[in-house]
MARGU-78534 format. One record per atom (N, C-alpha, C, O): residue in three letters; x, y, z negated. Coordinates in steps of 0.001 Angstrom, whole numbers, plus 500000, padded with zeros to 6 digits. Each point is the difference from the previous one (the first is absolute). Example, Ala and Ser with C-alpha at 12.3 -4.5 7.8 and 13.67 -1.06 7.14 Angstrom:
2
ALA513190494310492200ALA499110501190500000ALA500900501200500000ALA501036499981499335SER498614501069501385SER500820501190499940SER499230501090499270SER500509501108499831
//
This chain:
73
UNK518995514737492732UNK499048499558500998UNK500324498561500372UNK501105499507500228UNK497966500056499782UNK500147498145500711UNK499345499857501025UNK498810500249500197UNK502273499177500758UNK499557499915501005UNK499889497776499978UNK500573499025499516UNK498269501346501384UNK499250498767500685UNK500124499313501029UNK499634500668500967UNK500766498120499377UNK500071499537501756UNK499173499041500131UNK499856499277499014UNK499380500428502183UNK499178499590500127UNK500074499046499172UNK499678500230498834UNK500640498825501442UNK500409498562499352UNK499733499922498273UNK499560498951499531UNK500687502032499719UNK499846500374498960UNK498373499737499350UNK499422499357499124UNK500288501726502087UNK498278500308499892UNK499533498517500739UNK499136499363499398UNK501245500231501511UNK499036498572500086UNK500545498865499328UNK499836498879500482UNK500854501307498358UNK500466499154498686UNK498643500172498724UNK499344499205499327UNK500717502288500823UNK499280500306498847UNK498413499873500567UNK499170499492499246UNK500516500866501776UNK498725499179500598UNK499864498637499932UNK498937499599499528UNK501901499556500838UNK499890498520499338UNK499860499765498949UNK499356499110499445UNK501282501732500167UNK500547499507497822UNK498371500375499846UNK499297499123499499UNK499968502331500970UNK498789500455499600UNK498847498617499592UNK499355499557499050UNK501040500074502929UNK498433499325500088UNK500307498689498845UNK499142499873499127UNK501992499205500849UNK499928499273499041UNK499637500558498364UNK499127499428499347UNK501436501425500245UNK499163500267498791UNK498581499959500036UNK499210499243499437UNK500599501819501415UNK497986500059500246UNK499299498524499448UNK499194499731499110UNK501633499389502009UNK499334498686500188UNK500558498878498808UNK499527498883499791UNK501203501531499760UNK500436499209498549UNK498581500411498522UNK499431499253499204UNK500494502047501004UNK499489500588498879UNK498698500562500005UNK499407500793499270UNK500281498495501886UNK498347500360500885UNK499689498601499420UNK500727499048499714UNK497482501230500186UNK499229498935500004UNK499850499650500962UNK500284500744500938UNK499208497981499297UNK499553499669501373UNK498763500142500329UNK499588499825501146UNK499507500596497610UNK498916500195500459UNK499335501123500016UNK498788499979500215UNK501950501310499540UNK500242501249499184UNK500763500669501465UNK501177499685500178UNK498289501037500638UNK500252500735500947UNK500043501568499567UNK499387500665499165UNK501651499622501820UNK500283502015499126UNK500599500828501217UNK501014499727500643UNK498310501115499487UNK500155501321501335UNK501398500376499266UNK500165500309498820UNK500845499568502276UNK501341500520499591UNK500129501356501184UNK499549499648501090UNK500927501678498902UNK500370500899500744UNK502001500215500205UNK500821499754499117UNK499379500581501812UNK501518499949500324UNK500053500925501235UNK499301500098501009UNK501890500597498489UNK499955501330501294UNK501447499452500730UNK501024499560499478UNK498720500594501537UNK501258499504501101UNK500383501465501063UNK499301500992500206UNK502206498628500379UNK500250501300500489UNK499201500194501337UNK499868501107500523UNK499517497532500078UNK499354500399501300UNK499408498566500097UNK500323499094499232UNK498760500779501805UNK499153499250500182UNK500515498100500794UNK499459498904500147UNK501915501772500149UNK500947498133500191UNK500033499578498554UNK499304499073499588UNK501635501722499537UNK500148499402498753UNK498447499763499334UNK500068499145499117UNK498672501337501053UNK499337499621498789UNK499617498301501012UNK499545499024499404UNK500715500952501934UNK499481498598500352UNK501047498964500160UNK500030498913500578UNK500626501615498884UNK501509499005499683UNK499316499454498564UNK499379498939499944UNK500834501975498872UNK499974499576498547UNK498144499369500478UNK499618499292499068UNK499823500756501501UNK498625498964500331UNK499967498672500378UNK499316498992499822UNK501766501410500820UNK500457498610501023UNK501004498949499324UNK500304498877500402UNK500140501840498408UNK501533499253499392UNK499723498462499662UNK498792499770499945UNK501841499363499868UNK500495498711499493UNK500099500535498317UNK500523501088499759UNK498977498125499227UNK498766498846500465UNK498660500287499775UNK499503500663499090UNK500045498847501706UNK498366500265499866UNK499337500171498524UNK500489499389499049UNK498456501408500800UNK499692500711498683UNK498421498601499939UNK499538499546498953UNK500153500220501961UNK498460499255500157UNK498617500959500387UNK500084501222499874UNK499254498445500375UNK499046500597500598UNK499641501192499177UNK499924500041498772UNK499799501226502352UNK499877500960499351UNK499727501212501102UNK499665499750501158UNK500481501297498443UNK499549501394500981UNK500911500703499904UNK500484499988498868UNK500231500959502166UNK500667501008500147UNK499187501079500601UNK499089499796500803UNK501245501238498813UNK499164501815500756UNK501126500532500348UNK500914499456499380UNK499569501619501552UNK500794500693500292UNK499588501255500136UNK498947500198500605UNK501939501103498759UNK499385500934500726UNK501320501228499904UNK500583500214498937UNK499691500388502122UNK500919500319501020UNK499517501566499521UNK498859500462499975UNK502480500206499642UNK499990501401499502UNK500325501167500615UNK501116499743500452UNK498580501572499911UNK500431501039501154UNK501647499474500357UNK500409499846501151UNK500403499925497633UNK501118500296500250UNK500818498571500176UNK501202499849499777UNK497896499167500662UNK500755498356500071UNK499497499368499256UNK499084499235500302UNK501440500930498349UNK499911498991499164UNK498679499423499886UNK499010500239500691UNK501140498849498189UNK498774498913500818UNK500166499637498329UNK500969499844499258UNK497202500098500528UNK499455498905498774UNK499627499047500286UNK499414499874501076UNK500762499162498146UNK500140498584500377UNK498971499264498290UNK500520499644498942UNK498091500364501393UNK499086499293498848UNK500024498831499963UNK498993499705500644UNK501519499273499006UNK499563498637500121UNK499502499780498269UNK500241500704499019UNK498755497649501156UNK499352499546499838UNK499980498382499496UNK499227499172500481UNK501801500521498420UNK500527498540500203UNK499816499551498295UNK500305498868499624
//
């Protein structure tokens, strides 16, 4: 089992969004989905450094917490 600390996961959320945005068009937009354990973290990884550029986020909040997180970049 591997365990995770935060810091880890908002490494690999950084490392994420830079790939996206390395290997994204710029003119070529794509609905990405991401499940988070509750509804701070999915507006953290929304909110993160560095900016993705204009675009849309959806949220939507599950019986049991967790939280989908659609964006749009």
């Amino acid at each position: 089992m591997t365990t995770t600390t935060h810091s880890d996961h908002d490494a690999a959320l950084i490392a994420a969004k830079h790939n996206i945005a390395a290997e994204s068009d710029p003119a070529a937009k794509t609905w990405r989905a991401y499940l988070f354990s509750d509804p701070a973290a999915a507006a953290a990884y929304a909110n993160r450094a560095p900016a993705q550029g204009a675009g849309e986020a959806v949220f939507s909040v599950l019986p049991d917490g967790k939280t989908w997180a659609f964006v749009y970049f």
